[in-house]
C-alpha positions as CSV (number, residue, x, y, z in Angstrom):
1,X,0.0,0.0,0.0
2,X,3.1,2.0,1.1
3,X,4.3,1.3,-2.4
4,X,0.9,2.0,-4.3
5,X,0.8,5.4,-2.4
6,X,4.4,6.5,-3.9
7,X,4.0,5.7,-7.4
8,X,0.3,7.7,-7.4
9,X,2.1,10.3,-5.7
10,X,4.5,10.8,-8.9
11,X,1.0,11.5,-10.6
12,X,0.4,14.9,-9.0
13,X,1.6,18.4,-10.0
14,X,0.9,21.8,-8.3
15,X,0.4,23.0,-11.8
16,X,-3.3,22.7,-12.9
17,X,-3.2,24.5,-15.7
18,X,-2.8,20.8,-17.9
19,X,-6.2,20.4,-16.5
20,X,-7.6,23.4,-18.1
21,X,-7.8,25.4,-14.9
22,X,-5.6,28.8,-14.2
23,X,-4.5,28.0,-10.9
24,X,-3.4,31.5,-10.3
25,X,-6.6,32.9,-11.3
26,X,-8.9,35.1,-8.9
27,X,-12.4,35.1,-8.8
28,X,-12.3,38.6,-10.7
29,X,-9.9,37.2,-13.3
30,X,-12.5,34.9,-13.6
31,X,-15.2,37.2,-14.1
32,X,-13.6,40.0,-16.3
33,X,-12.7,37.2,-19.0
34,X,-15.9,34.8,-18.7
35,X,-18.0,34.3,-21.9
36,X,-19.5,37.5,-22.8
37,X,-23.5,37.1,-24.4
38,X,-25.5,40.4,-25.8
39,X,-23.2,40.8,-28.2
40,X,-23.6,40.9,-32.4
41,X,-21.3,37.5,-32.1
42,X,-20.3,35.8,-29.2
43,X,-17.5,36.2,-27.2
44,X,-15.9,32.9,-25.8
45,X,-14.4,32.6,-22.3
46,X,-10.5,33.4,-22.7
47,X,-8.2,31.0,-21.4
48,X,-6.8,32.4,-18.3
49,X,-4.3,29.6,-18.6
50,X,-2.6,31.3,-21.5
51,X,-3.3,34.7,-19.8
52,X,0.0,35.9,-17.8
53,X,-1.3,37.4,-14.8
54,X,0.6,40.4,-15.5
55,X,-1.6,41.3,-18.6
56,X,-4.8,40.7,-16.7
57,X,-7.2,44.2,-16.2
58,X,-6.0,45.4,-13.0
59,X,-6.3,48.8,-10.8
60,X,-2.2,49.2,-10.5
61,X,-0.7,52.3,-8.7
62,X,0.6,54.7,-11.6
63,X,2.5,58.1,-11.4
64,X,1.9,59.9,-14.2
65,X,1.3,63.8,-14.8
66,X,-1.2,63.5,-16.9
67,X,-4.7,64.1,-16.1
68,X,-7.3,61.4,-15.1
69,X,-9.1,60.1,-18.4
70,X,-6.1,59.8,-20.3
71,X,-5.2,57.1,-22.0
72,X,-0.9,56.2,-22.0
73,X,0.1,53.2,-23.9
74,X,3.6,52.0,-22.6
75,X,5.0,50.0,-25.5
76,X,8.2,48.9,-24.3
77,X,6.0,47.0,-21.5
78,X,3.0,46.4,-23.5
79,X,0.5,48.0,-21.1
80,X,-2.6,50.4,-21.5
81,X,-3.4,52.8,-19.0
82,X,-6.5,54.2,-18.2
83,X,-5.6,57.2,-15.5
84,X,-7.7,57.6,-12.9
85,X,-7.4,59.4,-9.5
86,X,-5.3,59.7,-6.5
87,X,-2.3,58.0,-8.5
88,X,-4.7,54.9,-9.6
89,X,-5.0,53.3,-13.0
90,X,-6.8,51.0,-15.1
91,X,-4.0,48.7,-16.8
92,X,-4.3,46.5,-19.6
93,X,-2.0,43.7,-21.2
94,X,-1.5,44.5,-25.0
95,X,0.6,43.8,-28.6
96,X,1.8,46.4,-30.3
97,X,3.3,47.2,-33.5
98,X,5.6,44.4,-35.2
99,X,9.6,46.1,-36.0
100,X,8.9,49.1,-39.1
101,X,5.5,49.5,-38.1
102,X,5.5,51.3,-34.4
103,X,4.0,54.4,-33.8
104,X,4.1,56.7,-31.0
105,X,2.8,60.5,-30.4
106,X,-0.4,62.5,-28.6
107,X,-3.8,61.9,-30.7
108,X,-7.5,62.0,-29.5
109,X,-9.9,59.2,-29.6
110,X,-11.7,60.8,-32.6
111,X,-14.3,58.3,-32.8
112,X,-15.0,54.6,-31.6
113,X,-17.0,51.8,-33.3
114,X,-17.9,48.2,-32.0
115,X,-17.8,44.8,-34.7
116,X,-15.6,47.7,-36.5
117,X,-15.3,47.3,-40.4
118,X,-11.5,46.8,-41.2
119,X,-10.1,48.5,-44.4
120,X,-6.2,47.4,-45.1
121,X,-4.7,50.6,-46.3
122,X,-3.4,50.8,-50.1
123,X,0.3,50.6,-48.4
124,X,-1.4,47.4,-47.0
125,X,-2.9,45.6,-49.6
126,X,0.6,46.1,-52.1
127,X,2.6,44.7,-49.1
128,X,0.0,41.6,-48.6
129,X,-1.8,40.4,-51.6
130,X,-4.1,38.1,-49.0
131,X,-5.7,41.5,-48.1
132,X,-6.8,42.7,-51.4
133,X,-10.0,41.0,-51.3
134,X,-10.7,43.6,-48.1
135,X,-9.6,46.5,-50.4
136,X,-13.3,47.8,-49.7
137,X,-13.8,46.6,-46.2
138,X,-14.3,43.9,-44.3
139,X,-17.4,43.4,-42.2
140,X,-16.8,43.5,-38.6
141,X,-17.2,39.9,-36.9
142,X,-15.0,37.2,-35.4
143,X,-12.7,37.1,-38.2
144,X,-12.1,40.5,-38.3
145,X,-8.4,41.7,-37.3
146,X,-10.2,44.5,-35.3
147,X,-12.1,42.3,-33.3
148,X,-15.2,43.1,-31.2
149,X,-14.5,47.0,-30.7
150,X,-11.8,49.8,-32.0
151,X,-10.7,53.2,-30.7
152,X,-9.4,55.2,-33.4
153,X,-6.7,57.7,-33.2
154,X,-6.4,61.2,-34.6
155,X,-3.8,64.3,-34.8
156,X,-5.0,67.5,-35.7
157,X,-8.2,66.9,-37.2
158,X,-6.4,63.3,-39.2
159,X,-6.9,60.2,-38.8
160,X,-3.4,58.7,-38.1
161,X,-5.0,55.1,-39.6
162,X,-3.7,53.6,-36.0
163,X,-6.3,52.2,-33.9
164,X,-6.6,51.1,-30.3
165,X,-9.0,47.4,-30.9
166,X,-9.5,44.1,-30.0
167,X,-9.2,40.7,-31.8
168,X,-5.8,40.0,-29.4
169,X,-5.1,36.4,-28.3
170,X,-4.1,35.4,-24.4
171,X,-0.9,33.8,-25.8
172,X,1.0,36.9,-27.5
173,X,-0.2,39.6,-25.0
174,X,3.1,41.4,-24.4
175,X,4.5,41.0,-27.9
176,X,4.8,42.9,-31.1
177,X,2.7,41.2,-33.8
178,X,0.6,43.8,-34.8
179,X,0.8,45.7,-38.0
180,X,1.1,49.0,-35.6
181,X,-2.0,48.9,-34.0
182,X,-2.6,48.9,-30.1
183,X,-4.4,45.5,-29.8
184,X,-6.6,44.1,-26.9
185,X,-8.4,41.1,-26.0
186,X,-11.9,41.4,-26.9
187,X,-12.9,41.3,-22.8
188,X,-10.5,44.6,-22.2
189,X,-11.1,46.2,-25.4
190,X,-15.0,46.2,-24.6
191,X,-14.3,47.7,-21.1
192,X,-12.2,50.1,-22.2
193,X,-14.3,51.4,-24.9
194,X,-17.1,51.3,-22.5
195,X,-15.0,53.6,-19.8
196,X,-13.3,56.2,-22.2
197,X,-16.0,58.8,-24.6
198,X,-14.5,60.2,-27.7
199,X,-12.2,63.3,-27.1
200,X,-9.8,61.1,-25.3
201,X,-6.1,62.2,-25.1
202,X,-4.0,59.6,-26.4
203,X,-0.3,59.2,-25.4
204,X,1.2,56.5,-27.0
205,X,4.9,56.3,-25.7
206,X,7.7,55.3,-28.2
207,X,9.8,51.8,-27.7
208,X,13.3,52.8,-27.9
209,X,14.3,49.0,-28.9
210,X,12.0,48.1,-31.7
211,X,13.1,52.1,-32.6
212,X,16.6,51.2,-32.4
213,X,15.7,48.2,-34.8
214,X,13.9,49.7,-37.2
215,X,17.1,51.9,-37.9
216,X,19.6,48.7,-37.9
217,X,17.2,47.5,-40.9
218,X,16.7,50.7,-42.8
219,X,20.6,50.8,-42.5
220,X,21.3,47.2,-43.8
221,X,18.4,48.2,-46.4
222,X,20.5,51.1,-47.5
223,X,23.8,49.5,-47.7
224,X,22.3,46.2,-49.9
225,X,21.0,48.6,-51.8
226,X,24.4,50.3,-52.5
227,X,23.6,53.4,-50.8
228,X,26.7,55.8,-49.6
229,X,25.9,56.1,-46.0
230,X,27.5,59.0,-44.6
């Protein structure tokens, strides 16, 4: 019995998560990111196993001078703020722009639209043939690379074609795979375009490495093509 007790014990593992269960999970983990019905398509549970705990909506302590109602994307550490008050803030686990397509700068939240349409600029569709067919638009719905809502971002009267929107997946929260945009889960996306009204001061923060990388290739660009560098 002694024997029979051992070898079960070699069975066990203080890691649920091969289970299907986010051991680290907290009952409002659990609610933020449940399935979400009343919408135009339905919005499945994410898996909080995939979900790093860091990137999960929390109320964080943030110094910042900028007002409450502000929204600060810090894309070296792939977190959204939403400022509040008395040094509080919403935060947010999110992808940002993939090497050459970054963007940082102060916009507004010019307008906002949920099951967005997405149009793939012209620069887009000559880049990525697989686009073309969504030259016009693509319908918003699960498929859609905006996802379930988008936030979109103007200077000076302009729309900078950068968007704050969902369609993100728990596994590459924290990583630059986007095509520039700011992207969400569905689940944050939803409360944050639920919290902030158009007019929204926008401060998206450069990343000095994916900066610093984006020169090293228009430099090796430049010298393949036989350009004098000086």
């Amino acid at each position: 019995m002694i024997g029979l007790a051992v070898s079960l014990s070699g069975c066990a593992t203080g890691d649920l998560d091969w289970l299907g269960i986010a051991h680290d999970a907290t009952d409002v983990d659990r609610r933020n990111y449940a399935a979400l019905g009343g919408e135009r398509f339905p919005i499945p549970a994410a898996d909080l196993g995939k979900l790093d705990p860091k990137y999960r909506r929390q109320q964080v302590a943030y110094n910042t001078s900028e007002p409450a109602g502000t929204v600060v994307v810090d894309t070296t550490h792939r977190y959204l703020y939403l400022v509040g008050e008395n040094g509080r803030a919403m935060r947010y686990g999110i992808e940002v722009g993939r090497e050459g397509f970054g963007w940082n700068g102060v916009a507004t939240i010019a307008r906002k639209a949920a099951w967005p349409t997405w149009t793939p600029p012209a620069e887009m569709v000559a880049r990525d043939p697989r686009t073309a067919p969504f030259a016009r638009g693509m319908p918003g719905g699960p498929e859609n690379p905006l996802g379930s809502r988008a936030l979109y971002l103007y200077q000076d009267g302009r729309d900078t074609l950068y968007r704050i929107h969902g369609g993100g997946r728990p596994s590459t929260l924290g990583k630059a795979t986007s095509s520039g945009c700011i992207r969400l889960l569905d689940h944050d996306v939803i409360d944050l375009y639920n919290r902030v009204p158009n007019g929204s001061r926008t401060v998206v923060l450069a990343d000095p490495l994916l900066a610093a990388r984006d020169q090293d290739s228009k430099t090796t660009a430049s010298r393949t093509d036989g350009t004098v560098l000086r």
